[in-house]
N, C-alpha and C positions, 0 to 999 in steps of 0.2 A: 322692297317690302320691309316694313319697319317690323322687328317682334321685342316684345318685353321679355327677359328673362331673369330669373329669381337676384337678389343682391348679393354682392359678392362676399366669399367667406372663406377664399385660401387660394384663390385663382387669382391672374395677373397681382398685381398690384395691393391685392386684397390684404394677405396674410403679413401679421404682424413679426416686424424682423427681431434680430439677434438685439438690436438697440433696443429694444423695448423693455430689458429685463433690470433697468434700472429702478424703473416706476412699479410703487408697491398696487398690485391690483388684486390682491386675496388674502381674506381676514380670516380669523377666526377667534370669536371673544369668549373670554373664558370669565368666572368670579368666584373671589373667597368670598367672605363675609366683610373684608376690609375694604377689598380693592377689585377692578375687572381692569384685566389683562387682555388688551388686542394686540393681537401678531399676525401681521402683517409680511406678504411674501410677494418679490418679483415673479412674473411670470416666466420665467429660466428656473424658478426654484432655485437661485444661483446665492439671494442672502434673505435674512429674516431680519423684524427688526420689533420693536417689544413698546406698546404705552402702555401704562398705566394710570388709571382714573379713579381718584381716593372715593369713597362710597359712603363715608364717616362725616361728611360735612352737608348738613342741612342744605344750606341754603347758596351753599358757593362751591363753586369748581374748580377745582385742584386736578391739573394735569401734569403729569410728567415724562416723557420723553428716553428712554434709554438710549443711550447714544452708542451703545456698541452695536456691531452688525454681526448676526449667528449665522455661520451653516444651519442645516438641518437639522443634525448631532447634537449641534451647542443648544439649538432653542427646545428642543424634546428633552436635553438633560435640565433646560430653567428651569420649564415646567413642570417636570419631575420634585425639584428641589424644592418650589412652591407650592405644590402639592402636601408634600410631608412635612414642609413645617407650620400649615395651617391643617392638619388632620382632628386637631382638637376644635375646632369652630367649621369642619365640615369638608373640607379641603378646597381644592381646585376642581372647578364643575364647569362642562363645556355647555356656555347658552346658548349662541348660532355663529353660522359663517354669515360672512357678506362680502359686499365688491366696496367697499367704500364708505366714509361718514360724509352724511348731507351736512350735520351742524348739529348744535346745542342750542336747545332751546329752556327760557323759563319764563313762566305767567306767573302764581302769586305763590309758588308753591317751591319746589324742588326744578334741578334741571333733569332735562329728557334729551335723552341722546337720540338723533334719528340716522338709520341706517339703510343702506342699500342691499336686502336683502339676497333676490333673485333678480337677473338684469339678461336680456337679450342683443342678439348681433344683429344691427341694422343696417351696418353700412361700414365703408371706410375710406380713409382721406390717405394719402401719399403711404399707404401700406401700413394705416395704423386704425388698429378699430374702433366704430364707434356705436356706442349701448344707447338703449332705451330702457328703464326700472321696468319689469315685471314685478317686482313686490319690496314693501317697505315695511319697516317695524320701529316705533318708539320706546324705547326701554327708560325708566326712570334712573335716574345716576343713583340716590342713595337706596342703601340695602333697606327690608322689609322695618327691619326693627328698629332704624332711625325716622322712616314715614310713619311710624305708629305713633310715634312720639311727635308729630308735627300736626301742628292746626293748621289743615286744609280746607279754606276757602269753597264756600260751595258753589263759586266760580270755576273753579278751578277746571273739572269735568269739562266744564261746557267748555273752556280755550279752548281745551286740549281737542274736545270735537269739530270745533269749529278750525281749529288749527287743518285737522285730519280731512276737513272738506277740500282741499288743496292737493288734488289727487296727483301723486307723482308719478302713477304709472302712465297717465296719459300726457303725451305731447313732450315730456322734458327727456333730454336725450344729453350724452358727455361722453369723452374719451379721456382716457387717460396720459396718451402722449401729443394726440394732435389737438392745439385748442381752436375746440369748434366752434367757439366765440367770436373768432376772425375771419375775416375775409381769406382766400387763398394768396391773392397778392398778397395783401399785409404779412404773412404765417414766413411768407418765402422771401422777402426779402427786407420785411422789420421785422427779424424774431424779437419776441420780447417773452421772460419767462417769468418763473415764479407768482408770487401773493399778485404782483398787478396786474396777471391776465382774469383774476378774481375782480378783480375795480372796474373793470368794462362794465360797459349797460345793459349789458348782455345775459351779463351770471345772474340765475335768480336768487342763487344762497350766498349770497355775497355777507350777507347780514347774517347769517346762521351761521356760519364758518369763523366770521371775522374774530369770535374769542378766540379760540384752539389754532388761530392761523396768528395771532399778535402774542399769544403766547409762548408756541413752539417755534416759531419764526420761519416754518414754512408750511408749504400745503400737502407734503406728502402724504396725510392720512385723510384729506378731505376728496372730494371730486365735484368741479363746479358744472353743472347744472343750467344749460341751454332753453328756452321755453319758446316753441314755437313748431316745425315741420323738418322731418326730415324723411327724404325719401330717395331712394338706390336703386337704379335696375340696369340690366343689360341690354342696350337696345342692338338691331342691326339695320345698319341701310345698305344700299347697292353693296351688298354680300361681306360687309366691312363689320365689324364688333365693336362697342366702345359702350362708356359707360356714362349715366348720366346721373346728377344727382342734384337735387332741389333743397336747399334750405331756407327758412325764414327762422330768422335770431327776432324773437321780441322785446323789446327795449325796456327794465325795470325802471326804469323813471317814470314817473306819470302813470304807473300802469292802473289798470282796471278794466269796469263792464261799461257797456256804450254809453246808457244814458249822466254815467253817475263820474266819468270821464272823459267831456270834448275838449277841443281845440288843445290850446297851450296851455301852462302855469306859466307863473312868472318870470320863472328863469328859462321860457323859452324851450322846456320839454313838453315834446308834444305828446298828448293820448292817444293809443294805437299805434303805435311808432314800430314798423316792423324793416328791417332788414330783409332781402330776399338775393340769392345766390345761387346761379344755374354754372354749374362745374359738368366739364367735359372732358374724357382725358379715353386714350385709348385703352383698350385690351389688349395687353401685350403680356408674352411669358415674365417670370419672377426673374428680372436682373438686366429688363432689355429698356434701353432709352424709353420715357416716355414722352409725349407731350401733353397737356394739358394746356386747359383755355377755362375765365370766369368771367360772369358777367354779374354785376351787380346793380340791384335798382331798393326804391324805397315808397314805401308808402307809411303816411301820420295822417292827423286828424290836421282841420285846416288849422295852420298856427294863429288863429285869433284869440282873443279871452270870448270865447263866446259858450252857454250850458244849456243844457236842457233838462225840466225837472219832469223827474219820472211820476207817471200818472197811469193809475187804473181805468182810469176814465177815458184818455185818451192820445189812441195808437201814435197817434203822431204830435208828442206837445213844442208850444211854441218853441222857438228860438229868441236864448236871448241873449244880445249882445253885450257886453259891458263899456260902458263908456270911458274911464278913465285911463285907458293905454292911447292918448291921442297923438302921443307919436310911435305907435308899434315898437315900442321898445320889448316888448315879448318876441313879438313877430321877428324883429331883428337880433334877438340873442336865437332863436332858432334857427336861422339863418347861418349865423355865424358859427354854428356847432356844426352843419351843413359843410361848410366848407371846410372847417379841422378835420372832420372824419373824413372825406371825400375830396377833397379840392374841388377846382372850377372846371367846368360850368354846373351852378345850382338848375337844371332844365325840371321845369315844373310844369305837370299835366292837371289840368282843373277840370274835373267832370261832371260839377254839379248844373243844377237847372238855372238857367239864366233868364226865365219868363214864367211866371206863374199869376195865375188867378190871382191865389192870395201868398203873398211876397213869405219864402222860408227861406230856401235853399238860395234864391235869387239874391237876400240881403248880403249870407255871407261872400258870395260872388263880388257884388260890387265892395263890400269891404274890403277883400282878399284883396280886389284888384288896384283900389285905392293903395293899401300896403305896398305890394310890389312896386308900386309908381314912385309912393314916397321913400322904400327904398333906396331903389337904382339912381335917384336924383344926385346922390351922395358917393357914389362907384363909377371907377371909371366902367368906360362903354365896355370895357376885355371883363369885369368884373359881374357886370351887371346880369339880376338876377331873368334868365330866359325863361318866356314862360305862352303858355297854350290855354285860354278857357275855352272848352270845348263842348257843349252841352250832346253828351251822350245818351242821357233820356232821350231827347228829340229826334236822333237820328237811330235809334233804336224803334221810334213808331213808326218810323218810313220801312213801308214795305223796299221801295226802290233803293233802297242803299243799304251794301253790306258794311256793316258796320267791323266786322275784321280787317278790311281791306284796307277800308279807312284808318284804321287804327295802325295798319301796318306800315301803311305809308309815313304817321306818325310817329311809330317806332323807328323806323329807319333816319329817321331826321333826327331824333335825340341818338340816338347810336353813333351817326357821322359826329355828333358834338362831343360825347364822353368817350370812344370808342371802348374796347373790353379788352382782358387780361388774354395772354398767351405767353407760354413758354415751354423748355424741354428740359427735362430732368433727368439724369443716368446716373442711377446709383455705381458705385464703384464696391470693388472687394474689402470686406471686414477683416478686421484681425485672424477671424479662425478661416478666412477664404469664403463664405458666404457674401452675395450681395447683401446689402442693406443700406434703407432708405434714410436723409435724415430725420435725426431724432428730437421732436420740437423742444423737448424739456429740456436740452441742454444750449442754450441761449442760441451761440451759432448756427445750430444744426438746419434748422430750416431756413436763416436767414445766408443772404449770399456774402461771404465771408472772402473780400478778395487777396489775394498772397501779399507779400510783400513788397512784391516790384510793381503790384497795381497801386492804383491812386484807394487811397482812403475814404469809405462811405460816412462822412455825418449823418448823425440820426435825429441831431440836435433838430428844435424847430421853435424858435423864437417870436414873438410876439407882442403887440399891444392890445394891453382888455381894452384901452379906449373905441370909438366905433364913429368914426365916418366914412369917418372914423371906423372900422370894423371889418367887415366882410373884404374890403379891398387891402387892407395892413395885414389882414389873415394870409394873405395871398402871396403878399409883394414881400415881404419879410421870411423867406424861407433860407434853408442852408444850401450849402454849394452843390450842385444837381452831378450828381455822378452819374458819366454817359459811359451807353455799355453799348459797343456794336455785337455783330456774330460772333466775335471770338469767344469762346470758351473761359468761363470763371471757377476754377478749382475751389473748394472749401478746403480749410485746414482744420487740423487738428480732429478733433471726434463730427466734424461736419458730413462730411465722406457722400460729396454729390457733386456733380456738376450741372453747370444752370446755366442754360442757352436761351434767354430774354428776348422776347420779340415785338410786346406789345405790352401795352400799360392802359389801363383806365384809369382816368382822371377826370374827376366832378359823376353826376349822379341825376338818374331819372328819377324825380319823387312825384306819385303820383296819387291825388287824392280824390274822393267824392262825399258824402257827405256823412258814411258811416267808413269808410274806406275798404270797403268789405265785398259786393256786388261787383258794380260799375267798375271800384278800381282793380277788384281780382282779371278782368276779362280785358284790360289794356294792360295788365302786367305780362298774360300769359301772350298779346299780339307781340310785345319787348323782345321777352324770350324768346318765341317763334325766331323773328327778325334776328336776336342775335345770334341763335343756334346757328343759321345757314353759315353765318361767318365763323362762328367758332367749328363747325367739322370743314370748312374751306381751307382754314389754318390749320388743323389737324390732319390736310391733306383727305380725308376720306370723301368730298364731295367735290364736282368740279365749277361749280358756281357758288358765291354764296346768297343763295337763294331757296327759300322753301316754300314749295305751294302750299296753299293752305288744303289740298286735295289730298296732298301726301300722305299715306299712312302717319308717316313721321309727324306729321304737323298732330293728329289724330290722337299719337301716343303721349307727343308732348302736352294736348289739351288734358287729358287724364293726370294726367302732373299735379298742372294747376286746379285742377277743380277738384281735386282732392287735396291740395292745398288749401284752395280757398273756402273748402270747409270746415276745416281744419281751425283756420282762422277765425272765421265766422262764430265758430262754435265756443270758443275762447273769449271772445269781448264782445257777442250781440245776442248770445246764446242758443242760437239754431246755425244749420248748414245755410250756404251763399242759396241767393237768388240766382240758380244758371240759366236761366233761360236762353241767352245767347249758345251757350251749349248745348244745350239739352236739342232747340233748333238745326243747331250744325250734325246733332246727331242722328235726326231724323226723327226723331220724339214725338208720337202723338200728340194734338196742342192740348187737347184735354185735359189726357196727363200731365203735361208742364204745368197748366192753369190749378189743378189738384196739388198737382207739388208745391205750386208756390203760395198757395192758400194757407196750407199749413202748414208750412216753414213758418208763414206770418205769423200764424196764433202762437207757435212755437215760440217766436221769438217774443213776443208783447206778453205770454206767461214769464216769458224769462227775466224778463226787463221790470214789468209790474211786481214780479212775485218773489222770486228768487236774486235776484241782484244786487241787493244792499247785503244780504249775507254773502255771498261770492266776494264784495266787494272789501269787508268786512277780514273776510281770512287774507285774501292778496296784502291787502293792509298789516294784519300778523305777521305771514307769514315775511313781508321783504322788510319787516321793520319799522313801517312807519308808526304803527301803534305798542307802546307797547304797557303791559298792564303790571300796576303799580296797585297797594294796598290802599291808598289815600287817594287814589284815581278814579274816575269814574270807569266804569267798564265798556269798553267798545259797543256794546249793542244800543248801550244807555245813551251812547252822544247822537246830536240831531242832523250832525253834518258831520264830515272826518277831515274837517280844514285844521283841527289838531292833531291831525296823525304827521307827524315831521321828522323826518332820520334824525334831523340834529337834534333829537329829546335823546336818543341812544343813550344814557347812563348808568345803566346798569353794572354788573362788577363784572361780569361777562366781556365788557369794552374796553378798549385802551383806558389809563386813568386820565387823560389830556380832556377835558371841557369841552363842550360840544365847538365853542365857537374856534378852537384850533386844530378842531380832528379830522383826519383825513379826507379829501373830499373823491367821493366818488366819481370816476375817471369815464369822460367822455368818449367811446372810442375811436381813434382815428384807422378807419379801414382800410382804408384804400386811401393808397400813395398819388399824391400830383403833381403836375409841372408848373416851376413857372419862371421867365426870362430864358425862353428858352429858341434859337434860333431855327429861320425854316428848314434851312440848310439840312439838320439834322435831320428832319423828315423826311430825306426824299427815299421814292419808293427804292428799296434794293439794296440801299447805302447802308445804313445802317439805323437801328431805332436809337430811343431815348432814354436813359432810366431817370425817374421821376424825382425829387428830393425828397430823401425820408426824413417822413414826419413824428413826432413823436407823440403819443396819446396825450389829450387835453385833458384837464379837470374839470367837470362838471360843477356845479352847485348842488348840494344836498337839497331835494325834490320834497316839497310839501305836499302832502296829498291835495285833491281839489276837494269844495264841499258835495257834501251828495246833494244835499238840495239847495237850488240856487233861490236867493233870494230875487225877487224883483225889481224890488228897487236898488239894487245895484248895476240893471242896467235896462233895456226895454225890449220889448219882445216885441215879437211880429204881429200884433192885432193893431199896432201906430200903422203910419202912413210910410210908404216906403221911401220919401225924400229924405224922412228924417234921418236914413243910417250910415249915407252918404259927407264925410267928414274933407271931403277934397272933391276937385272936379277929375274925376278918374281920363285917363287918356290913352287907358289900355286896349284901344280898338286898334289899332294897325296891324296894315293888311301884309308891310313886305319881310321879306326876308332880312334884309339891311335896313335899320332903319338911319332915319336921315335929319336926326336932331340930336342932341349930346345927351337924353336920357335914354337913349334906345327906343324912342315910337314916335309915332307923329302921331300928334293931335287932332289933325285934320283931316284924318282917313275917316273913310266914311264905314259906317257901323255895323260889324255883321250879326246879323240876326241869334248865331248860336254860335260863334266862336269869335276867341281875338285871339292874336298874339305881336309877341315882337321877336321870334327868329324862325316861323312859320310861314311860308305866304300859301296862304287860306286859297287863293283863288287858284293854284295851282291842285291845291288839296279839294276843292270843290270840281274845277271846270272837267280835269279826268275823272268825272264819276267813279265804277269800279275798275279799270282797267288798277291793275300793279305791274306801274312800268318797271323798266330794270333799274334794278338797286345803284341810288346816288354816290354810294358806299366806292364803289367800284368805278362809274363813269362819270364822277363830275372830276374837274380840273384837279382839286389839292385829295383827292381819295387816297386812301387806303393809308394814310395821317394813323399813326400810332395810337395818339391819347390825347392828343391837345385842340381843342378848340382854334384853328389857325384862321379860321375863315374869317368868326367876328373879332382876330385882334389886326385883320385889316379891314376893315370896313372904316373906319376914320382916315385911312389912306387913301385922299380924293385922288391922289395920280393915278392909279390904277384903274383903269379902263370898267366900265359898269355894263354888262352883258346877260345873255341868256344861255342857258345849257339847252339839253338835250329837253329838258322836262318844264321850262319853263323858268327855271328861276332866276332871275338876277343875282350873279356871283362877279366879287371881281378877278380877273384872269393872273395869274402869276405865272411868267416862265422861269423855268430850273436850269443852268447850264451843266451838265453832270461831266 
């Protein structure tokens, strides 16, 4: 019997260690008349540490830094002494505490400091906590009697409101030692620390921070800022505790609201680009071995240039394509960002409608799949990108097919292809004899740091921007793969963990449908399911890795997602998911569900019609891309936001380096992969692999897209649907292997509602709902760590071509052990 219980806040794993008192996590700002004074204290209350922020300058920001560090004693006598020598202008006057600065902000006026007020405990990562804002406050930098003196803009009010529609209390969530911006692999064995875990695509105040963080030259007074889902509970199965916790990181590149944000931009950042991370790790007392397991999957907007422009008039407007990416040169820098952050295999789930009366959803399909094709032409076969169109409308109207099952089946196939994260972690004894966990802020601590008589990890990861060039040199050019069997890896120096490596993920499930929001929330949560039964298999708590979908368990995991995926929903379409698949598995009166999703709908077409271009509007403020200048037109004024572009960033707030040499915002590489790596290594028992580490990529600084699409830059769906069709697509194959050097054959014959090239359909079709036993475990090369081993033989004609237990054609490898 599965039960939920409350998130953890000082039990096992929870409570944050003796290492934590490094990181400053409680302020308190004080002001004369000249200057505000924040002091800043570790939570050991073990040192203070002192800035100050001159209040005398209109228009510019002057910070500085004290570099001494106080006891207690020392910073109460500062205080004191600043106090009594501004007694004539008023003294030293306490304005508020808080947990952190979000950033500086300025529109036409003065800068505004924004703080983190009051903050809650949501959750925590390897024993370190992590908050969600309960309350924020903007304070203006200069004192009263220097804003009297300044012509303020009767603009000005309105940024600042429209700033403040950018509500921090919901959805963005941060910690101070563990950065949640990362994947748990990446955290654990590529620590990376300082200002560039702020340049992931992840931090939403990256652009707020970045003065106070280039000018102090670190981030100790800011706290970077996650925007997406986080959620913690205690679950129990067969009488076992463990903990489970769901993240989705949403991507600031490309960001915004559905209509006014599809597909790609040009450099290949897709709209809706979300990160999603199911972590698993036991309930054990404070100081005892853990292990933990992650599984990572992804969902964006389909990477074409394709928009749609928002209308009152009508719920559903066309789609329109843009014609001048005729070789997916968008599509393929998406791609190739795919594989920096994740390695191979890219396995791609397409869920949108593949047959329609009048051609919408159908066009970007056959485009998509046009794409892929032209892709992979150019990749080898180990390279190329795998991929599933699956039309899940369709088989969601069949009464006769469970559409989980199905799906489950499908998860388990991409699972054998990326497999998921596992490892064991035992903190060891601190300096005063407490355990304690590593401490991510200090570089090593969370990465695996091995002694001296081990071989040395490169982090290095080398590369060509050219692209055939592309995706496969991403691949093939990595650093020298440090293999770690069972044995045991000590950390040195302030690391103080050991780290028992079992499994790796490599490459990524991205799964999209047409808003990526519905369809794709309810095959990410089938993923999960499917990967959960393996990860508490690894965790030892279950004896199969297998979950029925009857299980309580499965039950408590669906409340996960579906509180995720309203979560999401409500962020980039403006209402909660369509669950209907849920709400049925629940036993949901239809009525009710028909009621529910009625007005979800108006909910969301008010949101979309009415309110979205202001939503769009502040996201745009708020991560930088607009930013407002006295000689500028002002944000509400413009007709499209295709001038909102980071690289305008000039302000005195910024580095002084010219946009065209300033730092470019860093692509994150999450998860570590393999590649030239032998099978040998594989075999079940012997020992696993550890991946090459990668090191985070740079992105291109992200233009916004327009809000409203012109038409004539590209055509919409009232043409004939021959016309969108740019190649003869050949993405219908049916096998598992395919049997031509672009991964499909041509002349398979055409399924109605799905294709693929590492799927065979007929095996997913002809077992209706039966879910046989997991492939995971009973086909030939199972229980493979993290590599893709099946398709880098498949151009191995020696090898005998056969059928398993489940139908599929694999070819057979013997191991001599």
């Amino acid at each position: 019997m599965a039960a939920a219980k409350n998130t953890p806040a000082t039990d096992g794993i929870s409570g944050e260690s003796g290492a934590d008192g490094c990181c400053l996590q409680k302020f308190r700002l004080y002001e004369t008349q000249s200057t505000f004074y924040m002091v800043g204290r570790d939570k050991g209350r073990t040192l203070w540490r002192v800035l100050k922020i001159d209040r005398l300058e209109p228009f510019d920001l002057n910070i500085l830094e004290d570099s001494a560090m106080y006891s207690e004693n020392e910073c109460n006598d500062l205080l004191k002494r600043i106090h009594e020598g501004n007694m004539s202008t008023g003294g030293l006057n306490f304005v508020t505490s808080c947990y952190g600065i979000v950033g500086f902000v300025k529109f036409l006026g003065p800068y505004y400091m924004m703080l983190i007020t009051k903050r809650r405990l949501i959750g925590s990562m390897c024993g370190y906590n992590v908050y969600a804002i309960t309350k924020s406050a903007m304070i203006a930098v200069p004192n009263s009697t220097v804003r009297s003196n300044m012509t303020i803009s009767k603009n000005e009010n309105r940024y600042k409101r429209l700033l403040c529609t950018v509500d921090l209390t919901k959805d963005f969530f941060f910690s101070y030692s563990y950065p949640v911006m990362r994947t748990l692999q990446k955290n654990l064995f590529d620590s990376q620390t300082g200002q560039v875990l702020y340049e992931t695509m992840f931090v939403w105040n990256e652009f707020l921070t970045r003065g106070i963080r280039n000018r102090l030259k670190n981030n100790v007074w800011t706290v970077a800022l996650v925007y997406g889902f986080f959620k913690q509970a205690k679950i129990s199965v067969t009488d076992k505790d463990f903990w489970l916790t769901l993240i989705a990181r949403r991507s600031r590149h490309y960001a915004g609201t559905r209509y006014l944000k599809r597909g790609v931009n040009d450099n290949g950042c897709a709209a809706n680009d979300v990160e999603t991370e199911q972590i698993v790790f036991e309930d054990v007392p404070t100081g005892t071995p853990t292990r933990i397991s992650s599984i990572v999957q992804n969902r964006g907007s389909i990477p074409l240039l394709w928009s749609q422009e928002t209308s009152k008039l009508n719920m559903k407007p066309d789609i329109i394509l843009r014609k001048k990416d005729e070789n997916f040169e968008a599509t393929r820098l998406h791609f190739m960002n795919l594989v920096r952050r994740y390695g191979n295999p890219i396995v791609i789930l397409n869920l949108i409608k593949m047959r329609e009366k009048k051609p919408r959803e159908s066009i970007l399909r056959a485009e998509f799949a046009n794409a892929i094709d032209f892709l992979n032409k150019d990749l080898a076969e180990e390279h190329c990108l795998r991929f599933l169109h699956w039309d899940l409308h369709k088989h969601m109207r069949s009464k006769a097919t469970n559409v989980l099952l199905l799906l489950g089946k499908i998860a388990t196939y991409a699972l054998h292809q990326t497999g998921f994260f596992y490892c064991q972690l035992s903190p060891v004894l601190g300096l005063n004899g407490v355990p304690e966990w590593p401490d991510a802020t200090k570089g090593s601590a969370l990465s695996l740091s091995c002694n001296k008589e081990s071989d040395h990890i490169d982090s290095s990861y080398s590369h060509n921007d050219t692209f055939r060039t592309g995706l496969q040199e991403y691949n093939a050019e990595s650093s020298d793969t440090a293999k770690l069997g069972y044995s045991e890896y000590k950390t040195e120096g302030n690391g103080n963990c050991l780290v028992k490596p079992s499994r790796f993920q490599t490459g990524v499930l991205r799964t999209n449908c047409i808003d990526c929001l519905d369809r794709t929330n309810v095959a990410q949560y089938a993923y999960g399911l499917a990967a959960l039964g393996h990860q508490l298999h690894a965790l030892g708590l279950v004896d199969v890795p297998k979950l029925d979908l009857a299980a309580p368990l499965a039950d408590e995991l669906m409340n996960f997602y579906e509180r995720m995926g309203d979560t999401l929903a409500l962020q980039y379409g403006g209402s909660a998911a369509h669950n209907k698949v849920f709400s049925e598995r629940r036993g949901q009166w239809k009525a009710t569900t028909q009621t529910q999703e009625f007005f979800r709908t108006l909910q969301r077409y008010y949101s979309n019609a009415y309110m979205d271009a202001e939503r769009q509007e502040a996201i745009n403020l708020f991560l930088g891309y607009f930013q407002a200048l006295q000689e500028k037109s002002t944000i509400w004024d413009l007709n499209s936001d295709r001038n909102c572009n980071p690289s305008w960033c000039d302000n005195s707030l910024l580095t002084a380096t010219p946009s065209s040499s300033m730092k470019r915002s860093q692509s994150d590489g999450n998860i570590l992969h393999q590649n030239n790596i032998n099978l040998s290594d594989y075999c079940v028992g012997i020992k696993d692999v550890h991946n090459s580490l990668i090191s985070s990529e740079k992105a291109p600084d992200v233009p916004c897209a327009r809000r409203h699409s012109s038409s004539n830059t590209g055509f919409s769906t009232r043409q004939k649907d021959e016309s969108y069709s740019r190649y003869t697509s050949s993405m219908s194959c049916r096998k598992l292997f395919a049997e031509n050097e672009h991964g499909c054959s041509s002349e398979a014959e055409v399924d109605a509602s799905a294709s693929s090239n590492f799927l065979d359909l007929d095996w997913l079709s002809s077992s209706g709902n039966s879910f046989d036993d997991d492939i995971y475990e009973r086909s030939t090369v199972a229980n493979l760590s993290a590599e893709n081993v099946i398709s880098g033989l498949a151009s191995d004609s020696s090898l005998p071509l056969s059928e398993n237990d489940y139908g599929i054609k694999v070819r057979t490898v013997n191991f001599d052990f």
